[in-house]
Structure formats: structure tokens, C-alpha cells
C-alpha positions, 0 to 999 in steps of 0.5 A: 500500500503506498503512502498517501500525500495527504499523511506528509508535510511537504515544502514545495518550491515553485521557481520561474521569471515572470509570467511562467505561470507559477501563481497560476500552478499554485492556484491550481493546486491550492483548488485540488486542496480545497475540494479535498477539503470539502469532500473530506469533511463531507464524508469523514467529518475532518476538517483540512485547512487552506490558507493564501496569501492571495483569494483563491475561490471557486463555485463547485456543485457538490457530488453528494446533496448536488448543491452549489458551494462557494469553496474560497481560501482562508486568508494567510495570516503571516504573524500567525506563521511567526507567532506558532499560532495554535490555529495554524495546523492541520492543512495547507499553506500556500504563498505566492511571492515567498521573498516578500517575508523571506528573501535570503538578503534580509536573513538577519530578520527575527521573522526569518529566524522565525520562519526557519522554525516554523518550516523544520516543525511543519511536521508536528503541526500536520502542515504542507507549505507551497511558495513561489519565486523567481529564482530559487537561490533568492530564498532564505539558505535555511529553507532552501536545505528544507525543500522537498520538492521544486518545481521549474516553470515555464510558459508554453506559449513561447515555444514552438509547440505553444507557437504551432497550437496558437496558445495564448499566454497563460494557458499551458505552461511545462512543468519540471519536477525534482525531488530535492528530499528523496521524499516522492521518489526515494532518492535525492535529486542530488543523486540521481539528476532525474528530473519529471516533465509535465504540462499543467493546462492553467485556462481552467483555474483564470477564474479562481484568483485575481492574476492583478493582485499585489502585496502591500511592500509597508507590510511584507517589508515591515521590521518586528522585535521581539522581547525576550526573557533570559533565566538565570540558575545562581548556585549555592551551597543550599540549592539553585535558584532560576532567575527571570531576567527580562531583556530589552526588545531583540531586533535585527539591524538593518543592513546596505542590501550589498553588504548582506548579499556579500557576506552571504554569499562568502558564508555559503561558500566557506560552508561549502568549503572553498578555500580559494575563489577567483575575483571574477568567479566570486563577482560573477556570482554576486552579479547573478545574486543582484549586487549592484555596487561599484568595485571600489566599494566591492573592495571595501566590502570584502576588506571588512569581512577580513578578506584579502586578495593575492594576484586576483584571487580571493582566499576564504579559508577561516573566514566567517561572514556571518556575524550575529546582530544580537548583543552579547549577553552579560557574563557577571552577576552584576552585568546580570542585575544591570541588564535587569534593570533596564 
């Protein structure tokens, strides 16, 4: 007996330039997950969740009284996603533009730290998250390692079978899926480079969502902190004591754009473990990634991440990018107290 999709938590990743269809795949299947919903609490009585972050809704005539209902999407709460909201379990999410809130360029954000969090524990919470974006390396590292499955975009009408058909934009469009997790096929894209040609035929779903609908940037790029309380253990002779101490609001400082795609670009590369990269190699790779500053500032850069260069080459060995923005807790009893009080 195989298993059934419905018993996994999946993390799907739909990637392509604009206009390749993606919001309409999620669409597509955000309608599949809405009718399994209904016909699932029709017959067993379970309730299955569907949140967007975009309205998707259609009218659909029931199999069972032959009555026609509105089934429509709940509306994608995002600080219910930071907040561990208990609500938040037992269905599907679904989010169209993901690099709005999770753009790998802002991976010092508390909503990120708070994102990867929710994203390894969608497991225990019974969810299956489905997102969209352009270009799979713009999101967040931490979740690019919790992919299960990506999905390649592109829009049929632009070929030549799409040209010969007479297609219009939007009706077709040819799909690549990898298994990046192992979790569909057993084996990780990694091992095998196999990859899973479809054609999804979109026409059908035009109706169900609003293809002019935008997000409002005050508050997909709204800042957030968050308080936090430390526990102090203060040993005796007689026993231990716990101590609350509560801390001013944690926050993420807002660093230039280029800054944090360079130091996040030398991070994954030292992980990676490169020791040496050529000064065209690593440029090459920041220009992809959307730098755009000159190369003297470049220079600069590099230098304040310890960075030097001999005869054009870059050397990464020991070097660490990343640098926490959090300040350093208090080490003696008095910096304790101290902190306490403000």
C-alpha cells in the first residue's frame, strides 16, 4: 500500500521569471486542496485547512446533496506563521511571492529566524507549505536545505509547440519536477539528476484568483522585535535558584542590501568549503545574486569581512561572514542585575 500525500508535510518550491505561470500552478493546486477539503469533511467529518496569501475561490456543485458551494481560501495570516499560532495546523499553506517575508538578503530578520522554525516543525503541526519565486537561490539558505520538492516553470506559449497550437499566454505552461528530499521518489535529486516533465493546462483555474493582485511592500517589508526573557540558575551551597531576567526588545539591524548579499554569499561558500575563489568567479556570482555596487566599494566590502586578495584571487579559508546582530549577553552577576534593570 503506498503512502498517501495527504499523511506528509511537504515544502514545495515553485521557481520561474515572470509570467511562467507559477501563481497560476499554485492556484491550481491550492483548488485540488480545497475540494479535498470539502469532500473530506463531507464524508469523514475532518476538517483540512487552506490558507493564501492571495483569494483563491471557486463555485463547485457538490457530488453528494448536488448543491452549489462557494469553496474560497482562508486568508494567510503571516504573524500567525511567526507567532506558532495554535490555529495554524492541520492543512495547507500556500504563498505566492515567498521573498516578500523571506528573501535570503534580509536573513538577519527575527521573522526569518522565525520562519526557519516554523518550516523544520511543519511536521508536528500536520502542515504542507507551497511558495513561489523567481529564482530559487533568492530564498532564505535555511529553507532552501528544507525543500522537498521544486518545481521549474515555464510558459508554453513561447515555444514552438505553444507557437504551432496558437496558445495564448497563460494557458499551458511545462512543468519540471525534482525531488530535492528523496521524499516522492526515494532518492535525492542530488543523486540521481532525474528530473519529471509535465504540462499543467492553467485556462481552467483564470477564474479562481485575481492574476492583478499585489502585496502591500509597508507590510511584507515591515521590521518586528521581539522581547525576550533570559533565566538565570545562581548556585549555592543550599540549592539553585532560576532567575527571570527580562531583556530589552531583540531586533535585527538593518543592513546596505550589498553588504548582506556579500557576506552571504562568502558564508555559503566557506560552508561549502572553498578555500580559494577567483575575483571574477566570486563577482560573477554576486552579479547573478543582484549586487549592484561599484568595485571600489566591492573592495571595501570584502576588506571588512577580513578578506584579502593575492594576484586576483580571493582566499576564504577561516573566514566567517556571518556575524550575529544580537548583543552579547552579560557574563557577571552584576552585568546580570544591570541588564535587569533596564
Amino acid at each position: 500500500m503506498g503512502i498517501s500525500s495527504d499523511k506528509l508535510s511537504l515544502f514545495t518550491v515553485a521557481t520561474g521569471p515572470r509570467g511562467s505561470g507559477k501563481s497560476l500552478l499554485l492556484t491550481g493546486i491550492a483548488c485540488d486542496r480545497l475540494l479535498r477539503s470539502f469532500y473530506s469533511k463531507q464524508l469523514k467529518g475532518t476538517v483540512k485547512h487552506v490558507w493564501t496569501n492571495l483569494p483563491v475561490g471557486f463555485k463547485h456543485k457538490s457530488e453528494i446533496d448536488g448543491k452549489v458551494h462557494l469553496l474560497k481560501s482562508e486568508p494567510l495570516n503571516m504573524e500567525a506563521m511567526y507567532t506558532f499560532d495554535k490555529g495554524l495546523e492541520s492543512g495547507w499553506v500556500f504563498i505566492d511571492e515567498i521573498d516578500q517575508w523571506y528573501d535570503r538578503q534580509d536573513w538577519q530578520s527575527v521573522t526569518q529566524k522565525l520562519l526557519n522554525s516554523v518550516i523544520t516543525q511543519i511536521r508536528k503541526r500536520k502542515l504542507s507549505l507551497f511558495a513561489t519565486i523567481q529564482n530559487f537561490q533568492w530564498l532564505n539558505a535555511r529553507a532552501q536545505f528544507q525543500t522537498d520538492i521544486l518545481v521549474g516553470c515555464r510558459e508554453a506559449a513561447f515555444s514552438p509547440w505553444g507557437r504551432k497550437m496558437g496558445m495564448g499566454l497563460g494557458e499551458a505552461g511545462f512543468l519540471q519536477w525534482k525531488d530535492i528530499s528523496g521524499v516522492m521518489t526515494g532518492y535525492q535529486y542530488e543523486e540521481t539528476k532525474r528530473y519529471y516533465a509535465t504540462t499543467f493546462f492553467g485556462k481552467r483555474f483564470w477564474d479562481c484568483y485575481d492574476t492583478e493582485y499585489q502585496f502591500d511592500p509597508t507590510e511584507t517589508k515591515m521590521r518586528y522585535s521581539m522581547k525576550q526573557t533570559r533565566k538565570v540558575i545562581e548556585l549555592g551551597a543550599d540549592g539553585y535558584r532560576v532567575q527571570a531576567i527580562e531583556e530589552g526588545n531583540y531586533h535585527s539591524e538593518p543592513k546596505e542590501k550589498n553588504q548582506v548579499l556579500i557576506a552571504d554569499l562568502v558564508d555559503e561558500l566557506a560552508r561549502q568549503g572553498t578555500k580559494d575563489i577567483t575575483r571574477g568567479d566570486f563577482w560573477g556570482m554576486a552579479r547573478k545574486r543582484g549586487f549592484d555596487g561599484s568595485l571600489s566599494a566591492a573592495g571595501v566590502l570584502m576588506s571588512s569581512l577580513g578578506i584579502g586578495k593575492t594576484r586576483g584571487t580571493y582566499s576564504l579559508e577561516g573566514v566567517s561572514a556571518y556575524v550575529p546582530t544580537a548583543p552579547a549577553p552579560p557574563k557577571s552577576k552584576k552585568q546580570l542585575i544591570k541588564a535587569g534593570k533596564k
